[in-house]
N, C-alpha and C positions, 0 to 999 in steps of 0.2 A: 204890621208888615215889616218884616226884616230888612227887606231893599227897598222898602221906601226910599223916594227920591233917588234912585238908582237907576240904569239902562244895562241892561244884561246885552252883552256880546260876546257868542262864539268863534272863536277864535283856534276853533280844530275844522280838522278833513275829516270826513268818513272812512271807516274799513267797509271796500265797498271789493265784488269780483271785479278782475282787472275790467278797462274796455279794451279791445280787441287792438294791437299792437303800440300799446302804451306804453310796455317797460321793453328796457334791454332784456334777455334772455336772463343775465346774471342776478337783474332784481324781480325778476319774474318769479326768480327759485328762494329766492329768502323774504319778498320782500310782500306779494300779492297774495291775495285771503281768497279761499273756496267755501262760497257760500251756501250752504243747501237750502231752502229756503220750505218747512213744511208748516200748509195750510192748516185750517178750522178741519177740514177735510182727508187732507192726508195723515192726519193724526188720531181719525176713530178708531182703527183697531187697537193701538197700540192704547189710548185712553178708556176703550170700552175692556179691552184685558187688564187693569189697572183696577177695574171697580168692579171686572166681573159681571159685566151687564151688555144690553145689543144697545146698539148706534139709535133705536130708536127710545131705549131710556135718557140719554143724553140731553140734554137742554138743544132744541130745534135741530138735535141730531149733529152737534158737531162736537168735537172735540177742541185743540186748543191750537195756537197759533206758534212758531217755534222755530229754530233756526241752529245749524250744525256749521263749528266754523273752523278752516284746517289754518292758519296763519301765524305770522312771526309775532313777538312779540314788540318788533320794531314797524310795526304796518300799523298805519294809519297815522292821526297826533300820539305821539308817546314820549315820555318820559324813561330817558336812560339814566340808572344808579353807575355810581364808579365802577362797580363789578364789570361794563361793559366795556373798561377804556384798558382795563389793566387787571392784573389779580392782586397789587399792593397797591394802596394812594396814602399817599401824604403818610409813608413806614408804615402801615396798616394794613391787615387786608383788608381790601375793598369789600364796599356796603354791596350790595344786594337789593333793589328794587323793595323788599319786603320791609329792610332793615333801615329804611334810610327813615331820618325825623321827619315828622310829619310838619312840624313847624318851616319847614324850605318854601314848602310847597303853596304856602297862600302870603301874599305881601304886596307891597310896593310895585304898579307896574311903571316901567320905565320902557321906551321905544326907539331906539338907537337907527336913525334914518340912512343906509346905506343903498337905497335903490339906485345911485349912481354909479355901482358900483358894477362891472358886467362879467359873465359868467367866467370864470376861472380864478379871476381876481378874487384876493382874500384883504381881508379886514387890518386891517394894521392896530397897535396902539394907539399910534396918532392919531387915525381914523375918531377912534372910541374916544380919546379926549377932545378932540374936536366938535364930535357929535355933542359931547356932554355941557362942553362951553356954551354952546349954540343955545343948548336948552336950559344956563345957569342952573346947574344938577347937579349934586354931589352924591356918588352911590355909597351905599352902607350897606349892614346886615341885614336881611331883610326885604331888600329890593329883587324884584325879577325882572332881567331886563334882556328886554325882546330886542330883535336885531332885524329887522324891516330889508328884504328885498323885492319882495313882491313875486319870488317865482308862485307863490300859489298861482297866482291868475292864470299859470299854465297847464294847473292840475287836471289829470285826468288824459296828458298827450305827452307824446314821447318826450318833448323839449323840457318837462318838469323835471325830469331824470337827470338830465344831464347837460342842461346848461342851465349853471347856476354860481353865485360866486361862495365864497364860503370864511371864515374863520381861519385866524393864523394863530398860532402856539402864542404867542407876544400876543394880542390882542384880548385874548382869552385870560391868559393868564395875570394882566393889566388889570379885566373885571375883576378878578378871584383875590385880587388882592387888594382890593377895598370891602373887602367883608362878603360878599354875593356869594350867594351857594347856589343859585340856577339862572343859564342863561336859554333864550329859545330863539332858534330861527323860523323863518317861513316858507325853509327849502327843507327838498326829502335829506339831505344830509350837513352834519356840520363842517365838512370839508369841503372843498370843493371835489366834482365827479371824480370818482375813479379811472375815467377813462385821462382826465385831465393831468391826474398826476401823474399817470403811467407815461402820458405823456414828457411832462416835464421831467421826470426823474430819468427818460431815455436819455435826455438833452445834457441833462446834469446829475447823477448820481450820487443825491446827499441823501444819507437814508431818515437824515431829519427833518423831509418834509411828508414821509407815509404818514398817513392819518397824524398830519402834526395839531392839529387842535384837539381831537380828540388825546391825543398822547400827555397833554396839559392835564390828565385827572392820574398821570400816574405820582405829581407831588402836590396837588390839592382833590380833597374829598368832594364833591359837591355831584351836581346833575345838570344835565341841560335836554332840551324839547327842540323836536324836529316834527317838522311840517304844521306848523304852525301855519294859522288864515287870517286875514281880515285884521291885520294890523292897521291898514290904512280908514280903519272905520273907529280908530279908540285913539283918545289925546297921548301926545307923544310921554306924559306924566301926570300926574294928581288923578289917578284912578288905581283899583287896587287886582289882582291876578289870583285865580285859584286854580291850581291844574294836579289836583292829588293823582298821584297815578294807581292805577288798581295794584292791589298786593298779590302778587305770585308769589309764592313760595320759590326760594335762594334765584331771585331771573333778574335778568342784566336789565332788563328795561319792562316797564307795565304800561298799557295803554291808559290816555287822559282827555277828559271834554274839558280843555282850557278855555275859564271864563271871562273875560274882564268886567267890571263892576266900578262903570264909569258913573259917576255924580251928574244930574239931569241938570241943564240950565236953565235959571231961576230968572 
């Protein structure tokens, strides 16, 4: 067995149809999946004209089980390429979801504790050294390291949208430059809301806080995962992360079942 002595933990959300006044309007339109959902049943004609034959040649008369899905490729757990942040990173054009190395994507997981952290608030460098002293940790290449606030636990209600805290350009950029090519949170987004910065920018008008964490992939290449779960159920380190994301052809981001691959206690 390959994970022998191992504990599989998911550590994604499902692409699921919205429930019923869960998103703002605004992530309703880019951000929620239309699911069609066809039965054993709803699927005889279409599988009986495929072979040519009636519904009662079929095996107990059914056909197959099957599902049609209209959504972004930022809904659900996913995996954003630079392509998303920017069209150049790090003097490059930016990678592409398709394009990015496969090697980012499984390594080192590392758990960066900010759930005292509350929603608008963003992440500081400090923060990020802080958290890493605590946990006698020094990040490298290799390492993915998750960033703990626990909005999952409000998955699924309007409050998961949009109160949440998020990532600052400095904080981000701090990881990226000890070697880390993916960071993930456990909120729907790496900034904080949108409605929050609209806010703060009425207040204050610097146009370097729009999407400032994500704007950190316009001078380093790398990836990072949003909506991430179940952090608080995997050791804060000595465990390892694989969250390959699906390959689209030239797309800013692919959906991923991010796993961790915690060591059993002995």
């Amino acid at each position: 067995m390959p994970f022998e002595g191992m504990k599989l933990v998911d550590l994604s959300v499902p692409i699921q149809n919205p429930v019923e006044g869960e998103m703002a309007p605004v992530m309703a339109e880019s951000l929620a999946a239309e699911i069609k959902y066809l039965d054993h049943e709803d699927t005889v004609p279409l599988v009986s004209g495929y072979f040519g034959c009636e519904k009662e040649n079929l095996m107990g008369g059914y056909g197959w089980g099957t599902e049609r899905i209209k959504t972004s490729t930022h809904a659900g757990t996913h995996v954003d390429a630079p392509y998303h942040y920017y069209p150049v990173s790090d003097g490059k054009p930016s990678l592409t979801i398709d394009e990015c190395p496969l090697e980012w994507y499984f390594g080192r997981g590392v758990v960066l504790n900010m759930t005292h952290k509350k929603a608008g608030e963003t992440v500081s460098a400090e923060d990020v050294k802080q958290a890493l002293d605590k946990l006698d940790y020094k990040l490298s290449y290799g390492d993915i390291v998750c960033v703990r606030f626990d909005t999952d636990k409000t998955f699924t209600t309007k409050e998961y949208w949009g109160s949440h805290p998020g990532m600052s350009a400095e904080s981000v950029k701090y990881i990226l430059d000890q070697g880390v090519k993916v960071i993930g949170v456990d909120s729907p987004g790496f900034d904080i809301p949108f409605r929050m910065t609209k806010e703060k920018y009425a207040e204050n008008p610097d146009d370097s806080m729009l999407w400032e964490a994500h704007r950190a992939g316009i001078d380093y290449s790398y990836s990072h995962i949003e909506k991430l779960a179940n952090l608080d159920k995997v050791p804060e380190k000595d465990f390892y992360i694989c969250c390959f994301p699906v390959k689209i052809t030239a797309a800013s981001a692919g959906w991923a079942r991010v796993v961790a691959f915690v060591p059993e206690q002995k």
